[in-house]
C-alpha positions as CSV (number, residue, x, y, z in Angstrom):
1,X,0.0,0.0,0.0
2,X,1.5,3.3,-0.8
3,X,1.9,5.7,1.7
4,X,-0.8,9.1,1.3
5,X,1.1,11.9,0.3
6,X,0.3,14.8,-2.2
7,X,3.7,16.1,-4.1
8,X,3.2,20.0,-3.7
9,X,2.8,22.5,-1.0
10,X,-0.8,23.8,-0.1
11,X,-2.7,21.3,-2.2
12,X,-3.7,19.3,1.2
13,X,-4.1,20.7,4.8
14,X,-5.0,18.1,7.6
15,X,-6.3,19.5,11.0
16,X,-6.7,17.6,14.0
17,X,-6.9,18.6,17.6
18,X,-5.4,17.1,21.0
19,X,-6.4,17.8,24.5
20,X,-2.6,19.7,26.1
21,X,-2.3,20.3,29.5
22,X,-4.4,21.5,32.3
23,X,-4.4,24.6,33.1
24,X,-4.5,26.1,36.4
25,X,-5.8,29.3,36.7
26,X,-6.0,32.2,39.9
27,X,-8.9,31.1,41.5
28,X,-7.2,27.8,41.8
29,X,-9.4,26.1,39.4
30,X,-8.3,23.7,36.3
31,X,-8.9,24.1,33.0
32,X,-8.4,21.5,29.8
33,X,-6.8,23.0,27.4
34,X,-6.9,21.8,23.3
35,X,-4.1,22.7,20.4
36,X,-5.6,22.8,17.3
37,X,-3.2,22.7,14.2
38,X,-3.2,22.5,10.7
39,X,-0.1,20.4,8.8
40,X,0.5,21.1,5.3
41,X,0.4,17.4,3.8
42,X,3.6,17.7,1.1
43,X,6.1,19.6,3.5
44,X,5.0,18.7,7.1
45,X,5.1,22.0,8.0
46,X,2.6,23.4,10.9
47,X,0.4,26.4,8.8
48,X,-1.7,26.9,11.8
49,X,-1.5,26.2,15.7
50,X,-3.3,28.0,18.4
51,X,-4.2,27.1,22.3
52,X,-7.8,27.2,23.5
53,X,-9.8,26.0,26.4
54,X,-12.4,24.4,23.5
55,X,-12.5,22.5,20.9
56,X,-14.9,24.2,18.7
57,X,-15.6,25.9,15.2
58,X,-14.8,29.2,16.3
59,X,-11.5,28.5,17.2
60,X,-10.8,25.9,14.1
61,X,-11.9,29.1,12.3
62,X,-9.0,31.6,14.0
63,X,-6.6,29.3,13.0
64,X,-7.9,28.4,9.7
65,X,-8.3,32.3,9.2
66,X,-4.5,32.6,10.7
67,X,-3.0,29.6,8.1
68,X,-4.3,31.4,5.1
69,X,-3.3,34.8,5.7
70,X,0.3,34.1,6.4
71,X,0.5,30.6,3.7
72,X,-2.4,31.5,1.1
73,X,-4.5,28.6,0.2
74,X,-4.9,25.3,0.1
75,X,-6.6,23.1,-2.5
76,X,-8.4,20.6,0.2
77,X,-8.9,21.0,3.9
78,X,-9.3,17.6,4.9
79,X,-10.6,17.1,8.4
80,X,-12.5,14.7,11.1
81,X,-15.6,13.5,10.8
82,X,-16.8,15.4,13.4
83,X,-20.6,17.2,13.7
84,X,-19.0,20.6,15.0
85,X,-17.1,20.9,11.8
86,X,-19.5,20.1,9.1
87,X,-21.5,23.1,8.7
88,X,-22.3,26.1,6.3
89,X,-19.8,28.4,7.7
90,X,-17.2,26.4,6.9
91,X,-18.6,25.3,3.3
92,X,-18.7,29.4,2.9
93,X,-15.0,30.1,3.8
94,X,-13.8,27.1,1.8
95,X,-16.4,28.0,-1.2
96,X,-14.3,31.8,-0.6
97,X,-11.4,30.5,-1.1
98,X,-11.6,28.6,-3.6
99,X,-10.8,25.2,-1.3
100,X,-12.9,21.5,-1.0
101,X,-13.6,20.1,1.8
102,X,-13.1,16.9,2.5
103,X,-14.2,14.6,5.6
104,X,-12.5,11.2,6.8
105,X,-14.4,8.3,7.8
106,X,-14.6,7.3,11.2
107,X,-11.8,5.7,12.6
108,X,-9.1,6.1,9.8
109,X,-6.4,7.8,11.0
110,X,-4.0,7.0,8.1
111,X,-5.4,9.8,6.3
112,X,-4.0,12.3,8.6
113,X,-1.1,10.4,9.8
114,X,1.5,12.8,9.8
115,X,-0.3,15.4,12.3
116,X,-0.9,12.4,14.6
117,X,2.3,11.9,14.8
118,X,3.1,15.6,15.3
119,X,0.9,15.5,18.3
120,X,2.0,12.0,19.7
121,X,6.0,13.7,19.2
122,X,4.7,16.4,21.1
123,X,3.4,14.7,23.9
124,X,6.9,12.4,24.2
125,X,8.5,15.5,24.1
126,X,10.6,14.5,20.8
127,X,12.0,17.4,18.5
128,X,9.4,18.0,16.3
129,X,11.4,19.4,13.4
């Protein structure tokens, strides 16, 4: 089987989003924090990371908003299969620029192997470079 990979920069952008550390805060209390990051597919390069305390399509949208404006565009956002994500705000900004969306199926994670294992080299605290 042949390994997913498109040859040029900005054709494919995977997102994905991990719960980071917790937070504490002044009053004492803990808070969950999520990254959410965007990996361009053909140079492994990070086009978009931010911290949040949710995971939501808001934020997905500040760092989608963030990626473009300092990379351009990409041909195809590919993303999770998740509710949150599917809606007509984000058919609107990839109809704007120009972009398809595409969601994976449940449970394959091959598709967006390399931020996985961004995140899981995060998390082991490997050099991500």
């Amino acid at each position: 089987m042949r390994r997913y990979e498109r040859p040029h920069i900005n054709e494919v952008w995977c997102r994905d989003s991990s719960v980071g550390s917790y937070l504490k805060t002044p009053d004492g209390k803990k808070h969950k924090v999520f990254i959410i990051a965007l990996i361009d597919d053909a140079s492994c390069l990070i086009v978009g990371i931010d911290v949040f305390f949710n995971d939501n399509f808001v934020n997905l949208m500040s760092v989608m908003k963030s990626a473009v404006a300092r990379y351009g565009r990409p041909q195809i956002y590919n993303f999770d299969n998740g509710s949150a994500f599917k809606n007509r705000q984000i058919e609107l900004l990839a109809a704007r620029t120009s972009s398809v969306l595409h969601y994976d199926q449940p449970y394959t994670p091959t598709r967006k192997a390399k931020i996985e294992r961004w995140f899981r080299r995060v998390y082991e605290g490997k050099s991500v470079n």
